[in-house]
PDB file as gemmi writes it, atoms N, CA and C in Angstrom:
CRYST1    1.000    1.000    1.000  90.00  90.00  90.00 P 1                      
ATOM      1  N   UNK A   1      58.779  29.324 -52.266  1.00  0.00           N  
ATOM      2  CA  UNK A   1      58.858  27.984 -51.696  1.00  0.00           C  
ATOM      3  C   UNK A   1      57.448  27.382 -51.698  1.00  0.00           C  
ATOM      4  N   UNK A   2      57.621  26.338 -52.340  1.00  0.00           N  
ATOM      5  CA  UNK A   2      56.022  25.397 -52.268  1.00  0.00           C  
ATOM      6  C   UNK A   2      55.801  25.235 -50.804  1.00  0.00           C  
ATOM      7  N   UNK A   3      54.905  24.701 -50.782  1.00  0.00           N  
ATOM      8  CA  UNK A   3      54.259  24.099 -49.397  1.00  0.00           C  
ATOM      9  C   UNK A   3      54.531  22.731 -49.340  1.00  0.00           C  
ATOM     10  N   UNK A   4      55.495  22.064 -48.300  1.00  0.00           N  
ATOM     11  CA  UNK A   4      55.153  20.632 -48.478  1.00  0.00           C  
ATOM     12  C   UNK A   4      54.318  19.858 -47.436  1.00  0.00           C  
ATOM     13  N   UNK A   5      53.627  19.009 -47.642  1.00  0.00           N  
ATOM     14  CA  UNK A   5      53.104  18.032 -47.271  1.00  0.00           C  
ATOM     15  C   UNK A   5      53.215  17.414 -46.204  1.00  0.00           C  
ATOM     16  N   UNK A   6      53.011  17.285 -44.829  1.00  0.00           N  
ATOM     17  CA  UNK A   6      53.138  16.409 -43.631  1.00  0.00           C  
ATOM     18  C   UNK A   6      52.970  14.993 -43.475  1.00  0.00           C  
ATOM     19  N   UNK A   7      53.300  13.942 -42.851  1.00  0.00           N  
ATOM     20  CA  UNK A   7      52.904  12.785 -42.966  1.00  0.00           C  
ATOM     21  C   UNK A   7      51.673  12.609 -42.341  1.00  0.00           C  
ATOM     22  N   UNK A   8      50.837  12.687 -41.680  1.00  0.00           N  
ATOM     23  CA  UNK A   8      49.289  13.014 -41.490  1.00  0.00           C  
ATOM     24  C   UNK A   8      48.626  13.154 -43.109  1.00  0.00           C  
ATOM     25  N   UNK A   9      48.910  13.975 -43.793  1.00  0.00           N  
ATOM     26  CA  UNK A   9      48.487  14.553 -44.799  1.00  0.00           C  
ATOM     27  C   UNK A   9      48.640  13.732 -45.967  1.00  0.00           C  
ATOM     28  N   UNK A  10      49.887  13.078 -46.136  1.00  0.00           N  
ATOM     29  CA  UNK A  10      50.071  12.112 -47.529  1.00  0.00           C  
ATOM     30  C   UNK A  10      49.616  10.503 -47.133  1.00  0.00           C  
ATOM     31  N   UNK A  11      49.519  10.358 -45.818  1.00  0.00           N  
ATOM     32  CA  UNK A  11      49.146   9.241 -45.298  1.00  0.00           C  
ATOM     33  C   UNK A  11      47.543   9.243 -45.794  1.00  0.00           C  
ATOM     34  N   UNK A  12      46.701  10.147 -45.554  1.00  0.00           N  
ATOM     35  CA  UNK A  12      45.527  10.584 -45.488  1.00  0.00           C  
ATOM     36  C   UNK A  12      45.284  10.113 -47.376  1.00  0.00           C  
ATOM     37  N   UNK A  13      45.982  10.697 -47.912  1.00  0.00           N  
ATOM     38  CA  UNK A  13      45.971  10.811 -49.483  1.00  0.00           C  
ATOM     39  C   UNK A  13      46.377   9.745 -50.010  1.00  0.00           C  
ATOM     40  N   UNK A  14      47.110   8.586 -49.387  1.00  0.00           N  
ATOM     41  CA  UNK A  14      47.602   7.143 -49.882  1.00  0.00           C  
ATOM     42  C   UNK A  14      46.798   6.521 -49.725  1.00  0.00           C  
ATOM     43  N   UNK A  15      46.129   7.041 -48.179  1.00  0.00           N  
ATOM     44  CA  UNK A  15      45.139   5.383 -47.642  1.00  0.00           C  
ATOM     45  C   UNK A  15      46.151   4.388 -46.893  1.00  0.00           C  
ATOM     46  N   UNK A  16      47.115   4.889 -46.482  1.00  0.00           N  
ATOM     47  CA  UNK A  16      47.955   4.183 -45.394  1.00  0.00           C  
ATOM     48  C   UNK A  16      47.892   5.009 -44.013  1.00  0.00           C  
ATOM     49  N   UNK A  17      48.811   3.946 -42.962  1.00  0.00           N  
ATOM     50  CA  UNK A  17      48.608   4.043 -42.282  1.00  0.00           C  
ATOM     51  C   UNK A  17      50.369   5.018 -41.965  1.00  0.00           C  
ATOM     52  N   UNK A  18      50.126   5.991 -40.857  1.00  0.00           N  
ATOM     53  CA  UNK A  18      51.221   6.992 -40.991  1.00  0.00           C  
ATOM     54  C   UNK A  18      53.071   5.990 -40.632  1.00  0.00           C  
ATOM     55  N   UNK A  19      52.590   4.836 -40.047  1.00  0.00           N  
ATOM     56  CA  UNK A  19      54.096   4.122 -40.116  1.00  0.00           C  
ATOM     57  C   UNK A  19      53.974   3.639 -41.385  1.00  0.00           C  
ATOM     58  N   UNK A  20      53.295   3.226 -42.224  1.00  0.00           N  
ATOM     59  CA  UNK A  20      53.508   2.762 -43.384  1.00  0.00           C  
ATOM     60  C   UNK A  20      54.367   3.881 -44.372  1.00  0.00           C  
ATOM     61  N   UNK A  21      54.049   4.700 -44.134  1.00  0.00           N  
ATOM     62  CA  UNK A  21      54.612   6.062 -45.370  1.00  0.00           C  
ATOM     63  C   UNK A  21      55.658   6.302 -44.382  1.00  0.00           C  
ATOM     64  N   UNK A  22      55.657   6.027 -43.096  1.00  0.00           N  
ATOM     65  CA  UNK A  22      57.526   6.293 -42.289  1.00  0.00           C  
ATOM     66  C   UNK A  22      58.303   5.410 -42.837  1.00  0.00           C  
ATOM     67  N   UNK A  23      58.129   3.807 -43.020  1.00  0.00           N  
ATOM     68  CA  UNK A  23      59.137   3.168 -43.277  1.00  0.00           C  
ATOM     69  C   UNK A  23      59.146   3.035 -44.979  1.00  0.00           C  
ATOM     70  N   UNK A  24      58.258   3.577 -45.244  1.00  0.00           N  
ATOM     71  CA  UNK A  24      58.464   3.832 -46.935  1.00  0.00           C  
ATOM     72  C   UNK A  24      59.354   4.346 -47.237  1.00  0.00           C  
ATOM     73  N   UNK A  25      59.106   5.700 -46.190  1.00  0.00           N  
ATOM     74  CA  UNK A  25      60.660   6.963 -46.534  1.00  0.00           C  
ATOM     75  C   UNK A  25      61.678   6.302 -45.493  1.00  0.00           C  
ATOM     76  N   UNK A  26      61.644   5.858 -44.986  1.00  0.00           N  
ATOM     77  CA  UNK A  26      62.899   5.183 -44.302  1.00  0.00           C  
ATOM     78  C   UNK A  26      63.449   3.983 -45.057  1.00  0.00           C  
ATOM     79  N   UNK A  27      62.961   2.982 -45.783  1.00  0.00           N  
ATOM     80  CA  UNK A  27      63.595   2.588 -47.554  1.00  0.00           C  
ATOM     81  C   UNK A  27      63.916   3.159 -48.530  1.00  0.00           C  
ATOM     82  N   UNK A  28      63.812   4.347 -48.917  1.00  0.00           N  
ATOM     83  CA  UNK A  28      63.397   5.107 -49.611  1.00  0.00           C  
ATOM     84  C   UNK A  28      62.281   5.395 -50.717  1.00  0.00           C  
ATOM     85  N   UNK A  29      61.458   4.379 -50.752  1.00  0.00           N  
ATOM     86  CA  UNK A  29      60.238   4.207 -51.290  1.00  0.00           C  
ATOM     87  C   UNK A  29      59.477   5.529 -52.275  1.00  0.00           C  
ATOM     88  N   UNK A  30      59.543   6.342 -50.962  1.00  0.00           N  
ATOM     89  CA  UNK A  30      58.828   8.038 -51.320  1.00  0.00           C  
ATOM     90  C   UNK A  30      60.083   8.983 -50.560  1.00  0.00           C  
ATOM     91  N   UNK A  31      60.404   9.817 -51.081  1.00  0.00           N  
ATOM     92  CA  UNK A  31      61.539  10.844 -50.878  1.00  0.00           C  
ATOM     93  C   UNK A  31      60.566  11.780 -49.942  1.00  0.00           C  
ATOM     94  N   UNK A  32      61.653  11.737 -48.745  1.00  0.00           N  
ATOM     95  CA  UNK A  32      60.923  12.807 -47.816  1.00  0.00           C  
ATOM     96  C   UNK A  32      62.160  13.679 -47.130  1.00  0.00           C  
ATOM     97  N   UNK A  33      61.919  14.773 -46.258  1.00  0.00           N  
ATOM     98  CA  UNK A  33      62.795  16.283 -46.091  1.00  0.00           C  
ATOM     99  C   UNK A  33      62.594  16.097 -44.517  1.00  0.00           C  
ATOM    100  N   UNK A  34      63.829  16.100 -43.616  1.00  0.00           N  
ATOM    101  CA  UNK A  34      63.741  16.272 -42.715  1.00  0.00           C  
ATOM    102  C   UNK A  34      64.086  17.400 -42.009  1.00  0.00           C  
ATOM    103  N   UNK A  35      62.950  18.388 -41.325  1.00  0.00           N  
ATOM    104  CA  UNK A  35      63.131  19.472 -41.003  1.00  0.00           C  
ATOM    105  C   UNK A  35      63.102  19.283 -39.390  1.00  0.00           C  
ATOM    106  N   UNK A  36      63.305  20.369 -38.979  1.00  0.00           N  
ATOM    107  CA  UNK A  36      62.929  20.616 -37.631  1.00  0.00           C  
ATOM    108  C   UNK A  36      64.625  19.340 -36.552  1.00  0.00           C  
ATOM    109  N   UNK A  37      64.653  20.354 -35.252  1.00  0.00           N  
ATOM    110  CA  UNK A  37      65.993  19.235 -34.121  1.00  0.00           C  
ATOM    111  C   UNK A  37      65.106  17.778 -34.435  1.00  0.00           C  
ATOM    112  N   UNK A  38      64.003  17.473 -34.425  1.00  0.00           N  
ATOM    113  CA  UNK A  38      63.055  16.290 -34.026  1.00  0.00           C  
ATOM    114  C   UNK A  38      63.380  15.586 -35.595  1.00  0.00           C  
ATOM    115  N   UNK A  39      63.542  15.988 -36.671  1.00  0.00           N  
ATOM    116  CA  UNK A  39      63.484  15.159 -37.745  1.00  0.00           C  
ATOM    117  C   UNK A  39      62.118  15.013 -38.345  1.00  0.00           C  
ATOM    118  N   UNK A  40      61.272  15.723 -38.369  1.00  0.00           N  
ATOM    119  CA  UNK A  40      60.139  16.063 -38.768  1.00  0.00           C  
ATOM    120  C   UNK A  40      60.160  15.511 -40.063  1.00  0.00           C  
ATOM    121  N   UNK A  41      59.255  14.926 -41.202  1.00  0.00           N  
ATOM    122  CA  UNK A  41      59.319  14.530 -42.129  1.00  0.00           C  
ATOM    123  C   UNK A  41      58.616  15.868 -43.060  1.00  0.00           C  
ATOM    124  N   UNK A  42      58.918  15.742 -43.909  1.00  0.00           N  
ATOM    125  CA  UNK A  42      57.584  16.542 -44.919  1.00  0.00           C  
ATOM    126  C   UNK A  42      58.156  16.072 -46.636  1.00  0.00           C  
ATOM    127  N   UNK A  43      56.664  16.517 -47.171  1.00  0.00           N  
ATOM    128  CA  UNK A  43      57.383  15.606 -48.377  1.00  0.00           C  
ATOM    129  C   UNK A  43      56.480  16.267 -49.650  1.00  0.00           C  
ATOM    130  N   UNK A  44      57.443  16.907 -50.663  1.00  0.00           N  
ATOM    131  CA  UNK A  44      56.855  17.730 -51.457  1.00  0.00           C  
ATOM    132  C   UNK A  44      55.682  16.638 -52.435  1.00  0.00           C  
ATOM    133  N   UNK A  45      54.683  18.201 -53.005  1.00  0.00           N  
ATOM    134  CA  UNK A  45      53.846  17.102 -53.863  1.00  0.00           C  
ATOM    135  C   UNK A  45      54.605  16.605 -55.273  1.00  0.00           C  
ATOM    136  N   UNK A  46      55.495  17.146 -55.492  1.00  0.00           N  
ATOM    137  CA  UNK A  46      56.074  16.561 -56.904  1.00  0.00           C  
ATOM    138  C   UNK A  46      56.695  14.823 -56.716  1.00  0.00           C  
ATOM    139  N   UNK A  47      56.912  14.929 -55.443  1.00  0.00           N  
ATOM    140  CA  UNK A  47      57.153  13.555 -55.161  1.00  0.00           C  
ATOM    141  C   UNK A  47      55.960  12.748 -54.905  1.00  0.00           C  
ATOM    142  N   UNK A  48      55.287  12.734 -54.461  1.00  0.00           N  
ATOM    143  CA  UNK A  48      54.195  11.999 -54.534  1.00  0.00           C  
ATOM    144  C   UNK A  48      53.863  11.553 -55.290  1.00  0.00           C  
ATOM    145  N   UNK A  49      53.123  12.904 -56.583  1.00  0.00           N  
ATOM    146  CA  UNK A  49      52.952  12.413 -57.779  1.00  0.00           C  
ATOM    147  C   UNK A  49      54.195  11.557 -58.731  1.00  0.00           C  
ATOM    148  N   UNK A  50      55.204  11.699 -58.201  1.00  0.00           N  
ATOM    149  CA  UNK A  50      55.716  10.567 -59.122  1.00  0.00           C  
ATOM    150  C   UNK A  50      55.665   8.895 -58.420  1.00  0.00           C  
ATOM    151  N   UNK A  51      55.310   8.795 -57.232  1.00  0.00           N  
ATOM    152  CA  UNK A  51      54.725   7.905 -56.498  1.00  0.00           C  
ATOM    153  C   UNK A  51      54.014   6.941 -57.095  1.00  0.00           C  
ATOM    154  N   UNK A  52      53.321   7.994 -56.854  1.00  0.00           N  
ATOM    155  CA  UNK A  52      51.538   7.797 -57.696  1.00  0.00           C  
ATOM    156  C   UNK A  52      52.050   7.441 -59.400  1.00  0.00           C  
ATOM    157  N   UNK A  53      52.735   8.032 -59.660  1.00  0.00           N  
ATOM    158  CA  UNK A  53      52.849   7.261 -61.690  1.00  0.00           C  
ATOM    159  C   UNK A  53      53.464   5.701 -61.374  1.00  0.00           C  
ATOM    160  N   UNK A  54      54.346   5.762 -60.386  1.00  0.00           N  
ATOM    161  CA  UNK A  54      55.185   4.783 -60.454  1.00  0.00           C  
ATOM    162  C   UNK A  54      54.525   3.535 -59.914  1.00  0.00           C  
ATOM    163  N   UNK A  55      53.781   3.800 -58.947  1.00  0.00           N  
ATOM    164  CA  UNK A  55      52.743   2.749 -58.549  1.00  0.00           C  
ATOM    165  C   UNK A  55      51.790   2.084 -59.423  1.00  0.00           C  
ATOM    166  N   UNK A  56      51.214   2.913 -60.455  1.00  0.00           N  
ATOM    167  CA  UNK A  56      50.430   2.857 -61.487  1.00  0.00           C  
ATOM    168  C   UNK A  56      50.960   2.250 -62.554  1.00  0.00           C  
ATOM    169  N   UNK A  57      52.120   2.513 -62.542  1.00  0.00           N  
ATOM    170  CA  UNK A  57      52.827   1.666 -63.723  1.00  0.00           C  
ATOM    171  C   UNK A  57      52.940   0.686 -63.485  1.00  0.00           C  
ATOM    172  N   UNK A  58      53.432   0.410 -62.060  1.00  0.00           N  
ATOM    173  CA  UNK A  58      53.982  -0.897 -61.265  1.00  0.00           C  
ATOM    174  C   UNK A  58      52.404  -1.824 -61.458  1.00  0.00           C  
ATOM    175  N   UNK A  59      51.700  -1.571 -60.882  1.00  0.00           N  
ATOM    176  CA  UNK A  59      50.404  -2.070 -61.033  1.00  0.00           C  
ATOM    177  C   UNK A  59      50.072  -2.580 -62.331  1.00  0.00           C  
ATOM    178  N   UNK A  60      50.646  -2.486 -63.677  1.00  0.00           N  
ATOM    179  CA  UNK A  60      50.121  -2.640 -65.332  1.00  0.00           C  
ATOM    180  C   UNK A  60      50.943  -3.467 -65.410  1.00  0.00           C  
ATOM    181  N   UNK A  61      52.505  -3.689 -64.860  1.00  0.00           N  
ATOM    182  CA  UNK A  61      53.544  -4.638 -65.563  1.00  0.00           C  
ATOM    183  C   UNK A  61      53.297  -5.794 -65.625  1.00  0.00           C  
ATOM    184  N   UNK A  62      54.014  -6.959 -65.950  1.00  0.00           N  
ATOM    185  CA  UNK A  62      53.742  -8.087 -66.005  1.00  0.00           C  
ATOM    186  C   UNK A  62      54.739  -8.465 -64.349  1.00  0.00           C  
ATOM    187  N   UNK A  63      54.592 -10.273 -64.451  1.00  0.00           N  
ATOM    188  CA  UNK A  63      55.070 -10.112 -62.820  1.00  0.00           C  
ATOM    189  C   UNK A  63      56.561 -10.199 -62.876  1.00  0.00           C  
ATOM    190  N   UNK A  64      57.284 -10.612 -63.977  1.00  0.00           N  
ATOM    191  CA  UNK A  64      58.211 -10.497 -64.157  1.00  0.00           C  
ATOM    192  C   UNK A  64      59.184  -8.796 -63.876  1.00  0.00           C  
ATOM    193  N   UNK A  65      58.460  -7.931 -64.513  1.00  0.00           N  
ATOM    194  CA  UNK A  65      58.706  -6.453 -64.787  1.00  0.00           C  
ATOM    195  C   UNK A  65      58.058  -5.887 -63.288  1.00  0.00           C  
ATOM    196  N   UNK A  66      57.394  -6.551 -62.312  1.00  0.00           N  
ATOM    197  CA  UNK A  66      56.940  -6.121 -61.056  1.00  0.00           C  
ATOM    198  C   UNK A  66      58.523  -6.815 -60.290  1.00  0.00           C  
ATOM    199  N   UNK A  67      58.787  -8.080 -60.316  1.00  0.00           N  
ATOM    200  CA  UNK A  67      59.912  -8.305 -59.848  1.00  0.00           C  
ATOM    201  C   UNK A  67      61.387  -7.617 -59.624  1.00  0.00           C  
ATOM    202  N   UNK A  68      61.703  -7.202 -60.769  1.00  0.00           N  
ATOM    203  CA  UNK A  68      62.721  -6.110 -60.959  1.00  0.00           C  
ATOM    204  C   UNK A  68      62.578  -5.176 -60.577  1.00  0.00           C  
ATOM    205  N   UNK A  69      61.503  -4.360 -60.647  1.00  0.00           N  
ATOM    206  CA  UNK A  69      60.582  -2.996 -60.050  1.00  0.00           C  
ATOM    207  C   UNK A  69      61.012  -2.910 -58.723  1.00  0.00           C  
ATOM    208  N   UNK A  70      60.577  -3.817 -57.751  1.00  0.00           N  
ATOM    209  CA  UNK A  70      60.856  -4.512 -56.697  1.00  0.00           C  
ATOM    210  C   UNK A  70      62.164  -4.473 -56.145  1.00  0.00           C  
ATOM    211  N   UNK A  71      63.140  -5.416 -56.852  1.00  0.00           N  
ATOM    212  CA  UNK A  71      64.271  -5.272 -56.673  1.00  0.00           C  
ATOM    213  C   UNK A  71      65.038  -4.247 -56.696  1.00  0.00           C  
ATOM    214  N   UNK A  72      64.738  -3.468 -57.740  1.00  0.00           N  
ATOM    215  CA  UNK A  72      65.614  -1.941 -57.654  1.00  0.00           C  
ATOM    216  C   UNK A  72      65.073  -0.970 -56.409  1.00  0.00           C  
ATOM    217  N   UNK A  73      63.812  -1.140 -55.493  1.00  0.00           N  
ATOM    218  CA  UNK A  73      63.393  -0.359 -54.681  1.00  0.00           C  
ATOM    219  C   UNK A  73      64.073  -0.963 -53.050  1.00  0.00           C  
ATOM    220  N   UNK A  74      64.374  -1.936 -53.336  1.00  0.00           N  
ATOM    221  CA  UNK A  74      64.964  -2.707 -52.300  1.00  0.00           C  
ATOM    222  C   UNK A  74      66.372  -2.832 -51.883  1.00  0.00           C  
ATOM    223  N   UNK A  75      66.942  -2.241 -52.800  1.00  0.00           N  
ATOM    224  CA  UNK A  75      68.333  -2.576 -52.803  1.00  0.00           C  
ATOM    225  C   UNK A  75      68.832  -0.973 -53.078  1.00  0.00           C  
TER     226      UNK A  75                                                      
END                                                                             
């Protein structure tokens, strides 16, 4: 079993702030694992890094191709 990631920890590594990466995974934005009676978040690094591509890509498109991007994360 990998080790996953805490929200302290990927917050730290985004440069957000730790409700920002809660209601990310509460859109589903970034895929996160709820462990623990409390609902504890944790969130493997393979997800991240596809985060991180997808952001990066998102960032190159035109605004048209950011629009749709958008829309499919929203809905």
């Amino acid at each position: 079993i990998k080790p996953m990631l805490t929200v302290k920890d990927v917050a730290r590594l985004l440069h957000v702030h730790v409700n920002t990466l809660r209601r990310w995974s509460d859109q589903g934005i970034i895929r996160a694992y709820r462990i623990t009676r409390r609902g504890d978040r944790r969130f493997r690094q393979e997800d991240i890094a596809r985060f991180l591509t997808e952001y990066d890509e998102f960032n190159h498109n035109t605004p048209a191709e950011k629009s749709a991007s958008l829309a499919r994360h929203i809905t």
